[in-house]
C-alpha positions in Angstrom: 0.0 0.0 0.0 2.8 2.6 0.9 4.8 1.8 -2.3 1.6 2.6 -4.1 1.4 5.7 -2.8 4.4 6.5 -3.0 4.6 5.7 -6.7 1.5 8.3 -7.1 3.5 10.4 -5.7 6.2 10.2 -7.8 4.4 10.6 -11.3 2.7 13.7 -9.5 6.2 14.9 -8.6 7.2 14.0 -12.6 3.7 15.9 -14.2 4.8 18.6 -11.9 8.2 19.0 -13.1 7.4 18.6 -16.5 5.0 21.0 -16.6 7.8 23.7 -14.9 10.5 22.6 -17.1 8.1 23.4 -20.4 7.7 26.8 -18.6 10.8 27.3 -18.1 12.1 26.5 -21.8 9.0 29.1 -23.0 10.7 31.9 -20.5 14.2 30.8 -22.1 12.9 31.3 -25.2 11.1 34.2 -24.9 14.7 35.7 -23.2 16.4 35.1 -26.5 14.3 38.1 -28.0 16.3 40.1 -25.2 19.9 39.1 -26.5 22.4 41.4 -27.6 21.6 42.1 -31.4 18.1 41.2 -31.7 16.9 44.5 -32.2 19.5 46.6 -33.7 17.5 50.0 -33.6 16.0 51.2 -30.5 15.5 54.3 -28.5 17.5 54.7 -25.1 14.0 53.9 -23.4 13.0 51.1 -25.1 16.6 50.0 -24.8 16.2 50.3 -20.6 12.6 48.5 -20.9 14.0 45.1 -22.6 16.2 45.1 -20.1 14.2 45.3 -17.5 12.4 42.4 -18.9 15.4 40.6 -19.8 15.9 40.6 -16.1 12.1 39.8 -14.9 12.6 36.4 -17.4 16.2 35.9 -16.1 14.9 35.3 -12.8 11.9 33.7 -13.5 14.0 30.9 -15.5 16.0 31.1 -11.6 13.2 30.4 -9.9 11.8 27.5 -12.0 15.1 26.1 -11.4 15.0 26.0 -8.1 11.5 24.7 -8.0 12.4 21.6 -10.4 15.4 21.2 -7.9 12.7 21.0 -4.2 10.2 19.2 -6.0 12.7 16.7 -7.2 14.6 16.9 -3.5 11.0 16.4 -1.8 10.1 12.6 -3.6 13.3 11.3 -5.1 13.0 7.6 -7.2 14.4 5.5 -4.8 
């Protein structure tokens, strides 16, 4: 009975962390946009805005990471 639930638990634990892992490659993705030469012309503001996003998607990518890390640390396959 406590290996079932335990397995349960474990392809929760792996839904879980594939869905942050498929967030986390659109965030990566969507950074690239941000990358030095993806927009060649820009105004000195709209220069400052991207990288303010740049950064908000830089550490949302961090925090994913870390999430996919606890979730994993929580219910490891043993």
């Amino acid at each position: 009975m406590a290996s079932a639930n335990y397995e349960m638990l474990i392809e929760m634990r792996d839904k879980i962390v594939d869905y942050l892992e498929e967030e986390k490659k659109i965030c990566e993705d969507a950074l690239k946009a941000y990358e030095p030469g993806a927009i060649l012309d820009s105004s000195e503001e709209i220069r400052v805005m991207r990288e303010r996003e740049a950064i908000k998607l830089r550490d949302r990518v961090y925090e994913l990471r870390r999430h996919i890390q606890v979730i994993k640390a929580m219910y490891p396959n043993t």
